[in-house]
C-alpha positions in Angstrom: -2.1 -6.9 3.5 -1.0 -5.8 7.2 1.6 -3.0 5.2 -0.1 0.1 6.2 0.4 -0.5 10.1 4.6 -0.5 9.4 4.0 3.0 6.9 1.7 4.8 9.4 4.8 4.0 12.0 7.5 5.4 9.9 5.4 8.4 9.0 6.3 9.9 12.7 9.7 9.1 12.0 10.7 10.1 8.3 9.6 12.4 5.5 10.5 9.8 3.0 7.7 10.2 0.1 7.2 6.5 0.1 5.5 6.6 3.5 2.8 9.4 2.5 2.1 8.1 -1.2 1.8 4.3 -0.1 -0.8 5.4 2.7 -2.6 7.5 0.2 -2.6 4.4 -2.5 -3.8 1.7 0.8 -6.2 4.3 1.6 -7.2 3.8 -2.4 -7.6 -0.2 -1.6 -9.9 0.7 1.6 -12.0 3.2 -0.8 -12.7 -0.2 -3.6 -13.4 -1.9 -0.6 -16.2 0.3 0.8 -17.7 1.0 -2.7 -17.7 -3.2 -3.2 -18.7 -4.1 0.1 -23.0 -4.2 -1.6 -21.8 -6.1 -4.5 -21.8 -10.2 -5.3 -19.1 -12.1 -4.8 -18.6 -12.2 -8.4 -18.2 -8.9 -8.8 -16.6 -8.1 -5.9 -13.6 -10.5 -7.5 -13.9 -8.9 -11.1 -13.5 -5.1 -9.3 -10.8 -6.6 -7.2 -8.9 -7.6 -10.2 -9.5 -4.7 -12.1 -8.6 -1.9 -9.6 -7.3 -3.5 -6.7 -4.7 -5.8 -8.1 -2.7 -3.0 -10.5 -2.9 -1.0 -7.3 -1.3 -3.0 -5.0 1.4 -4.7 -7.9 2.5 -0.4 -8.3 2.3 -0.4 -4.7 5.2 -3.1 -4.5 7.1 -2.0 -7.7 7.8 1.2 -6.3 8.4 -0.5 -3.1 11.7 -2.5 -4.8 12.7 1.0 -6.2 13.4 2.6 -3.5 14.4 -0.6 -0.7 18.2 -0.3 -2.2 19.2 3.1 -0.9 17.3 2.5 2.8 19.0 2.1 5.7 18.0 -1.4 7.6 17.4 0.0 10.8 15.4 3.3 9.5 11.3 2.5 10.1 10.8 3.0 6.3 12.9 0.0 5.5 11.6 -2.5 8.1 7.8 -1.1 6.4 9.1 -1.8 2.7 10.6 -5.0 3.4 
C-alpha cells in the first residue's frame, strides 16, 4: 500500500484529522512489520491477518466516511481516493 506517500503530502497542506490518524494507523502496519520481520513465513501470514488486515480494512472504512464531503482538488481527497 503506496497510501502513506499521498497523506504525508496532504499533511503540509490541511489539518483534516484523516491525514494525522491514517499516518499514525500506517505507522501501526510498519510497527507489525518490524516486530514480524524474525518470524516464519507462516507466522508472519497468521500476524498479518490477525493485526494487519482489521487495520488496514478500518483504515479504508473511515476512508469512505469521510471521501463525500472532500473537495476533488484538495490533497486529502486525491490521498483518500
Amino acid at each position: 500500500m503506496h497510501a502513506r506517500r499521498g497523506f504525508d503530502e496532504a499533511r503540509y497542506t490541511t489539518s483534516h484529522v484523516i491525514v494525522e490518524a491514517t499516518l499514525a494507523r500506517i505507522g501501526l502496519l510498519y510497527d507489525l512489520e518490524d516486530r514480524v520481520k524474525a518470524s516464519s513465513f507462516e507466522e508472519r501470514g497468521a500476524l498479518r491477518a490477525a493485526e494487519s488486515r482489521p487495520l488496514g480494512a478500518r483504515l479504508f472504512a473511515r476512508w469512505q466516511e469521510v471521501r463525500p464531503p472532500l473537495r476533488p482538488p484538495a490533497t486529502v481527497a486525491v490521498a483518500v481516493v
